[in-house]
N, C-alpha and C positions, 0 to 999 in steps of 0.2 A: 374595537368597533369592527363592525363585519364590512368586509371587501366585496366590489362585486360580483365574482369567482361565485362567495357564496349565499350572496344572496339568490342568483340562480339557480342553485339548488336549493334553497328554498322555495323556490318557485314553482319548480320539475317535483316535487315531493307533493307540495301542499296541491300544485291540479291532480294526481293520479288519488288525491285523498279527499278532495270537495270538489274539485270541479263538476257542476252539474247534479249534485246534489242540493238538500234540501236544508238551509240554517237553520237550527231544531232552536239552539239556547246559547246565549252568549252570556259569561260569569265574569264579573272584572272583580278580583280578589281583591285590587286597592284600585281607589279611585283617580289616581296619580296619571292610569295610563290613558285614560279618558280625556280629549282635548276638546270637546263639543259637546254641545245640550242639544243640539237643533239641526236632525230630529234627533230625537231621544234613542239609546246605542238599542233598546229593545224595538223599534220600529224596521231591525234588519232581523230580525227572527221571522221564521217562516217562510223568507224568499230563499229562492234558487242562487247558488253563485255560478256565475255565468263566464267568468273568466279570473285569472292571474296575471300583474305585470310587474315591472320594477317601474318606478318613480326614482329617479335616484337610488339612494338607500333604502330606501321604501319598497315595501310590498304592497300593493293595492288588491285586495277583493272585489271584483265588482259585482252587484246582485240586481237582480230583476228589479225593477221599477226605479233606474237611474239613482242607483247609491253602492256608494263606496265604503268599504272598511280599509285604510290604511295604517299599517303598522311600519314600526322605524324600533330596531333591534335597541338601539342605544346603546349603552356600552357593554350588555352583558351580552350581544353580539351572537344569541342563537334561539334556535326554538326547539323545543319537546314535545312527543308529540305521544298523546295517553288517550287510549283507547278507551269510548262512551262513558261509564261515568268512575272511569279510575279516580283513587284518590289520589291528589296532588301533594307532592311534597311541599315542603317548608320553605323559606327566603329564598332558593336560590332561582327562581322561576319568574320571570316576565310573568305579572299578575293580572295574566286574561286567560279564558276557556274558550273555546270553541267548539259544540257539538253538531254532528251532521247528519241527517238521514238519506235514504235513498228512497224518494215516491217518484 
C-alpha cells in the first residue's frame, strides 16, 4: 500500500501532466474501479482539471463545474503513466485511463 511520501509525488507528477488541461476520455478497463453511477464517470470528460490534492491516501482530481475524480492506489500501490493512446499492457495495471489535451 502506498505511503504518504508517495503519494505526493504522485501528486507533483500528475499536476505538471493535467493540471489545467483539458479531460479528453476516461477508459475504465474493469468496472471494479468504479465506485459511483451519479453522475455518470463520462460527465468529467471535456472539463478542465483545475487542481490535485491528497485525501488521505487518495488522490482527488478536481474539474471545472464542482466534480471530483478520486483515486485510492489499493494495494498495487502505484500509477503509470502512457503517453495519448499508447496501448496498455496486460493485468498488472490499475484498470483506468486517463487522456488529456491542452485547449
Amino acid at each position: 500500500m502506498p505511503e504518504l511520501p508517495d503519494i505526493v509525488v504522485y501528486i507533483e507528477n500528475l499536476e505538471s501532466r493535467i493540471q489545467g488541461r483539458i479531460l479528453e476520455r476516461i477508459r475504465l478497463l474493469n468496472p471494479f474501479v468504479l465506485r459511483t453511477a451519479i453522475p455518470p464517470i463520462s460527465s468529467a470528460e471535456g472539463r478542465k482539471v483545475l487542481g490535485l490534492r491528497r485525501l488521505g491516501k487518495r488522490i482527488v482530481i478536481e474539474l471545472e463545474g464542482d466534480l471530483f475524480l478520486v483515486l485510492h492506489l489499493m494495494v498495487a500501490g502505484r500509477l503509470r503513466w502512457f503517453e495519448g493512446k499508447a496501448r496498455l499492457p496486460g493485468r498488472s495495471l490499475l484498470p483506468l485511463s486517463i487522456s488529456t489535451a491542452v485547449r
